[in-house]
N, C-alpha and C positions, 0 to 999 in steps of 0.2 A: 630768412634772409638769403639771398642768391649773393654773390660776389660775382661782377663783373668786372673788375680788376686783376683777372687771373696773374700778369705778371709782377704787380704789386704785389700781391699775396703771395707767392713764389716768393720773392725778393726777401720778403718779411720773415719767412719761413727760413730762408738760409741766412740771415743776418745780414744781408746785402743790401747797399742803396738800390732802388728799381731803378727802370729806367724813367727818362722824358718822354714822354708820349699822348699824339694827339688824342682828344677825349673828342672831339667836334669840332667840324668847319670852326678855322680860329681861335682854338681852345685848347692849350698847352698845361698838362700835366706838368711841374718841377719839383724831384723832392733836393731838398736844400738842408744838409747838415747841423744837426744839435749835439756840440760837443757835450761827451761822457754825461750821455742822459741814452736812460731807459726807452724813448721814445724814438733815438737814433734820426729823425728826421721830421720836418716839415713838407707836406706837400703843398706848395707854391702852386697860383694857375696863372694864368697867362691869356690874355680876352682881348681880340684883336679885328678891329675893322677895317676900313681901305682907309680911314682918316685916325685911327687912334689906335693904342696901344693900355689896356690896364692889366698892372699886375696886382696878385692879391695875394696878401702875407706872402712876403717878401723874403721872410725867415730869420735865422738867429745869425748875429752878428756877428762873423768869424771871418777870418782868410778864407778855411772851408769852403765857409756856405758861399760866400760870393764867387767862389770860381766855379761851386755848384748851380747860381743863379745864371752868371754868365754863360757855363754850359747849356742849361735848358734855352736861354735866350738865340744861344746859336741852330740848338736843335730844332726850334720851331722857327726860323729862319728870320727872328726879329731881330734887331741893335738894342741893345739897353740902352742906347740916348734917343729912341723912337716912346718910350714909355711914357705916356699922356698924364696917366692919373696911376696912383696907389690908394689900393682899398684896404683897411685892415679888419678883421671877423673882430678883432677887440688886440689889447695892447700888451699881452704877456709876450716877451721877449722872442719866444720861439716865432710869432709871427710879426712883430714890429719889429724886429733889432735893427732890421736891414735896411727899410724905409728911408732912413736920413741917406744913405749911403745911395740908396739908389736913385732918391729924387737929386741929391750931388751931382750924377752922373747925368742927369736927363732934365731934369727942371721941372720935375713932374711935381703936381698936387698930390696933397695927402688928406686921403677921407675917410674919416671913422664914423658910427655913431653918436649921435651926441652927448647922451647919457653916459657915453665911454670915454669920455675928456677926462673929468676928477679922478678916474681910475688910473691912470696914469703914475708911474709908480713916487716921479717925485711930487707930483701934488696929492697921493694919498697918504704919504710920506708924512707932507707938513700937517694933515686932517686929522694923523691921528697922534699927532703930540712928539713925533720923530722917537727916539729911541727909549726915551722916558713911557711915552704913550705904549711903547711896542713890549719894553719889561711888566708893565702895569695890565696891560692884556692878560698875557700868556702866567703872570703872578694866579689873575681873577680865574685862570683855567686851571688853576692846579699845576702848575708845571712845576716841577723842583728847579731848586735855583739854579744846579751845577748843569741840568739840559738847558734852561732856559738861555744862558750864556753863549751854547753852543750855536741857539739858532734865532740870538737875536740880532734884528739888524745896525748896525749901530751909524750915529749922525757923519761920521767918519765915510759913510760910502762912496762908492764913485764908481766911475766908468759907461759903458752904453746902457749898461741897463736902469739906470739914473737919468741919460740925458736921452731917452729917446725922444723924438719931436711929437712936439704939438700938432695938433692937425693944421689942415688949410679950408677944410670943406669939410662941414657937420651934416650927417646923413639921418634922416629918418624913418620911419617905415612906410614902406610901398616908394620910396623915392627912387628914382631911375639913378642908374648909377654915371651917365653921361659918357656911352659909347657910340657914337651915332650909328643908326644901321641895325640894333641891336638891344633887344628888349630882355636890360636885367635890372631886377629889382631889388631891393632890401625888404628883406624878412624880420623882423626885429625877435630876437631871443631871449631877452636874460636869463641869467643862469648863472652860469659860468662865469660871465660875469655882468654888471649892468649892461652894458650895454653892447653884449656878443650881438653880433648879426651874421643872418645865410643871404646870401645870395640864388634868389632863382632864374635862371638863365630860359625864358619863354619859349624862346626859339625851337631850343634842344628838348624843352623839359630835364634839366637840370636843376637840381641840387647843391651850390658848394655850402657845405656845413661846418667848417669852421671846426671848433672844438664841440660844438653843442650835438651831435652826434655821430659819433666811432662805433666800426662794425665789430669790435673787441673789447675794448673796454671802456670804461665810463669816466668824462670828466669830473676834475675835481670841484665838488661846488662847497666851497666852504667860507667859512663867516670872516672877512676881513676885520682886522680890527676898529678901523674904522668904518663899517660897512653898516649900512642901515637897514631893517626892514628884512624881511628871508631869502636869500636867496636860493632855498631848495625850493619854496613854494613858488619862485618867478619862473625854475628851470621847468618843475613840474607843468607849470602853467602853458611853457611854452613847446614840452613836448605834445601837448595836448595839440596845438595849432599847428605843431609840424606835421602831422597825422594827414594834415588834409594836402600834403606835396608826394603821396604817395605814389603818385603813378611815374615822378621823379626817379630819373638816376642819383643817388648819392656822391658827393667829392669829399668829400672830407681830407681835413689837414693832417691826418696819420692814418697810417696803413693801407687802406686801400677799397677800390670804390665797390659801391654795393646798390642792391636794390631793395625795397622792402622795407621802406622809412616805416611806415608806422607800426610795423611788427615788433622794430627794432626800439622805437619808440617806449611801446609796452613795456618789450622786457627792461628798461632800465629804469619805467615807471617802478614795476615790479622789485627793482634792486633797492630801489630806495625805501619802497614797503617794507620789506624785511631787516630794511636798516633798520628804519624806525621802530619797528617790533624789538630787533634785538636790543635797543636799545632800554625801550621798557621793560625788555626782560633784567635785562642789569639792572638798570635805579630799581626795580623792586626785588632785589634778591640783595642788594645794598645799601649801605647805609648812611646815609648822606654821603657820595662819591662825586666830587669833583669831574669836570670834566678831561681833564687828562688819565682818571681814572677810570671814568667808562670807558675813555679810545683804550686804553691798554688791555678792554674783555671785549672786545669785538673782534670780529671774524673780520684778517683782510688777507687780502689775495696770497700776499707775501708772507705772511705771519708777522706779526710784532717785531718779534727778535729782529726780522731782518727790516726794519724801518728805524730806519736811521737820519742823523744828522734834519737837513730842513726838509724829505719824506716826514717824520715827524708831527712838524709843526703844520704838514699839510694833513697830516690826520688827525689833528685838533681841530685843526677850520672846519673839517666837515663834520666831525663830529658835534661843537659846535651850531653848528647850521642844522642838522637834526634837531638837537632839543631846539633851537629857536622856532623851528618849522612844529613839533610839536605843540610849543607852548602855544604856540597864534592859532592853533588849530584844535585847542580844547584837550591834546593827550596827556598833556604835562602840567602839574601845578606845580609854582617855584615859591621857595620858602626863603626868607632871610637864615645863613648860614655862621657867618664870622670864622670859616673852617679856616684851618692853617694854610695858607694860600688861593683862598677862595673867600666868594662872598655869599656866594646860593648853593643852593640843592633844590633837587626835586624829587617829586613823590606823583603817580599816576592817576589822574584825575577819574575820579567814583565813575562809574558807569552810568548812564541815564538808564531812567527807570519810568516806568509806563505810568 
């Protein structure tokens, strides 16, 4: 992997927002503010014709971020009431928050994937039984009750991350993104989540990747509760097709830009490989263990001890999303359980034999 973001990655290195800066004729790098998160920002782009104007993940909903939005907007010498259309990679806060606020300001369309509407946090909200459905999950994972309290969500919520807006324009893959002048496409992802999408920018040979590929660490792919089907198996699926954007610059919405898609590809193929090993290695060195018991003998970046509060509950999704990915894939057999806050176990499926 090469980095070609040297002053992003500078920036990241010292704790520092980077700058705004052009990536390509019409093509505005913004990173945009994520309060007291690890991830410290969003990088925001900015895709500009002689008749339009698209910004894409917009960023997290704050004072912050929009005075950080309106700066990039100034930097690359656009108006934020010139903003045609809003694209979003998919609808976790960091990159939708801002969307409503900025189509407010500008009268712009908002365009996601289609598959990416349900995910939505208040209609997956109501899919998966609201706060009943969300204790009755994280019960079936093993969770002890006095964590579970801490990070579960309750019907009580509110605020932007509740009301972020519905789209206006449902996007599919290969669809042009509607900039005249200017040939960008949607890549369709899942993973991360249904319906993540990249955008590739023809012109440039460009990349933007959204969450579905960072040159340091790996999104989170974990099994919502209301979430159907695998989603390690759709992300894997789609690292596989991202391989062939190689010859692509990378943008990605954190840290900073790179080249070497499909090397990078690999090795997060690779991380997940060795999830999934270490995880076999646990169910079979244990004894009918819940899944909040296998996250707590897994290797993660931070250690245990330091995941905390809803980090937590994010390393149950994915852990989670391992045995599901498992199980559909012949590694795992699941046994009825009745354990004390669970309902299964598994046990490692025989080897094939010639």
């Amino acid at each position: 992997m090469i980095v070609t973001g040297e002053a992003q990655r500078q920036a990241w290195l010292a704790r520092q927002l980077p700058p705004a800066e052009q990536v390509a004729a019409g093509l505005w790098s913004v990173p945009v503010t994520i309060p007291d998160s690890p991830l410290r920002y969003t990088l925001a782009y900015l895709i500009s014709s002689a008749d339009a104007v698209i910004a894409v993940d917009p960023g997290w909903d704050s004072d912050a971020g929009w005075r950080d939005l309106l700066a990039g907007f100034e930097a690359a010498g656009v108006a934020a009431g010139r903003v045609t259309g809003i694209v979003v990679t998919h609808v976790h806060p960091d990159h939708h928050g801002l969307s409503a606020r900025l189509r407010e300001a500008s009268g712009a369309w908002i365009a996601m994937h289609a598959e990416e509407v349900e995910t939505l946090p208040a209609r997956i909200w109501r899919a998966g039984g609201g706060s009943a459905g969300d204790r009755g999950w994280l019960a079936r994972c093993g969770v002890p009750a006095g964590v579970a309290a801490e990070i579960t969500f309750t019907d009580r919520q509110d605020g932007p991350f509740w009301r972020m807006p519905e789209p206006d324009v449902l996007l599919n893959d290969g669809d042009d993104i509607g900039l005249p002048g200017r040939r960008v496409r949607v890549v369709w992802t899942p993973g991360h989540t249904p319906g993540h999408i990249c955008l590739h920018d023809a012109d440039y040979d460009l990349l933007l990747t959204g969450d579905h590929l960072l040159p340091r660490i790996t999104p989170n792919i974990g099994l919502a509760p209301a979430g159907r089907g695998s989603p390690l198996r759709e992300y894997l699926g789609s690292l596989r097709r991202i391989r062939d954007y190689d010859s692509a610059e990378a943008l990605p919405a954190h840290e900073y830009r790179f080249r070497g898609i499909a090397g990078r590809a690999d090795a997060i193929a690779a991380h997940h490989d060795d999830r999934a090993a270490e995880i076999l290695t646990v169910i079979g060195s244990s004894d009918g263990p819940t899944i909040w018991q296998i996250a707590q003998r897994l290797t993660w970046s931070r250690g245990w001890g330091e995941i905390t509060g809803f980090m937590r509950r994010a390393a149950v999704a994915e852990t989670a999303a391992h045995i599901g990915y498992l199980e559909e894939t012949g590694g795992l057999l699941t046994r009825a359980a009745g354990l004390p806050g669970g309902d299964r176990f598994w046990v490692a499926a025989p080897a094939a034999t010639g």
